[in-house]
C-alpha positions in Angstrom: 11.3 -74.6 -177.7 10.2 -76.2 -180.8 8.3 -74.9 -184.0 5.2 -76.2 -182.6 4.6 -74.4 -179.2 5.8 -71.0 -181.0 3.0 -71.2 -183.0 0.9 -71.7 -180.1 1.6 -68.5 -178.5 -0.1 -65.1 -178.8 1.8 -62.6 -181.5 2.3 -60.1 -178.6 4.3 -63.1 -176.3 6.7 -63.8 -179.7 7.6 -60.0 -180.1 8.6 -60.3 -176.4 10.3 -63.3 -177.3 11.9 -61.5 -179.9 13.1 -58.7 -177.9 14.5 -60.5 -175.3 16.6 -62.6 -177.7 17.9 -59.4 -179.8 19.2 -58.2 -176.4 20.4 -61.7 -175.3 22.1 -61.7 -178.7 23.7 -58.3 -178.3 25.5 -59.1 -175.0 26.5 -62.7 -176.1 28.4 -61.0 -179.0 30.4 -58.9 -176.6 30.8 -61.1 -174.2 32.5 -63.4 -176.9 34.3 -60.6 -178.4 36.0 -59.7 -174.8 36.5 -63.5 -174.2 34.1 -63.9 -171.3 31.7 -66.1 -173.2 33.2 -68.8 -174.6 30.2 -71.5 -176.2 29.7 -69.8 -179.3 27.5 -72.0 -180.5 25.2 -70.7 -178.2 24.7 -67.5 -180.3 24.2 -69.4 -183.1 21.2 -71.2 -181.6 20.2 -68.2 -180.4 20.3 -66.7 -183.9 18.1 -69.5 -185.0 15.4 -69.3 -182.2 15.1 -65.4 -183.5 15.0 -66.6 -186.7 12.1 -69.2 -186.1 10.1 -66.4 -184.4 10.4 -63.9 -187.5 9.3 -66.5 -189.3 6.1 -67.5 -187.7 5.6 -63.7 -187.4 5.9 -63.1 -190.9 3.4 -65.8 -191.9 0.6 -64.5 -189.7 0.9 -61.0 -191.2 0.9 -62.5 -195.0 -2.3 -65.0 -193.7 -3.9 -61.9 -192.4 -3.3 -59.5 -195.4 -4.3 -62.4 -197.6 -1.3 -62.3 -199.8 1.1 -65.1 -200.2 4.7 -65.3 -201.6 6.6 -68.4 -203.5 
C-alpha cells in the first residue's frame, strides 16, 4: 500500500493498521529468531509500512494543533 491510499483512510482504520503491524512485527521477530521465518526482509518492509503510518499520523495531529516542526 502506497503513501497515497494511507492518506486516504480514516485515523481510526491507520491505528488499526498500526496495531496489527506491531503484532505482525512481534511474531516475525520470533519466528526469525527460532529459525521458522526465514525472508527477513519481510520485517524490514514491515518496519517501514509502520513507519509510513506514524508518519501520516503524526502530521494530522501537528495540522490539527496548528503547530509545525522543521
Amino acid at each position: 500500500m502506497n503513501t497515497n491510499e494511507l492518506r486516504q483512510k480514516s485515523p481510526e482504520e491507520l491505528t488499526r493498521m498500526m496495531a496489527q503491524l506491531h503484532e505482525s512485527i512481534r511474531d516475525m521477530r520470533f519466528k526469525i529468531a527460532t529459525r521458522q521465518h526465514t525472508k527477513v526482509r519481510s520485517l524490514r518492509e514491515a518496519k517501514k509500512r509502520l513507519a509510513r503510518i506514524l508518519t501520516i499520523l503524526r502530521e494530522r495531529q501537528q495540522q490539527d494543533t496548528g503547530k509545525t516542526s522543521i
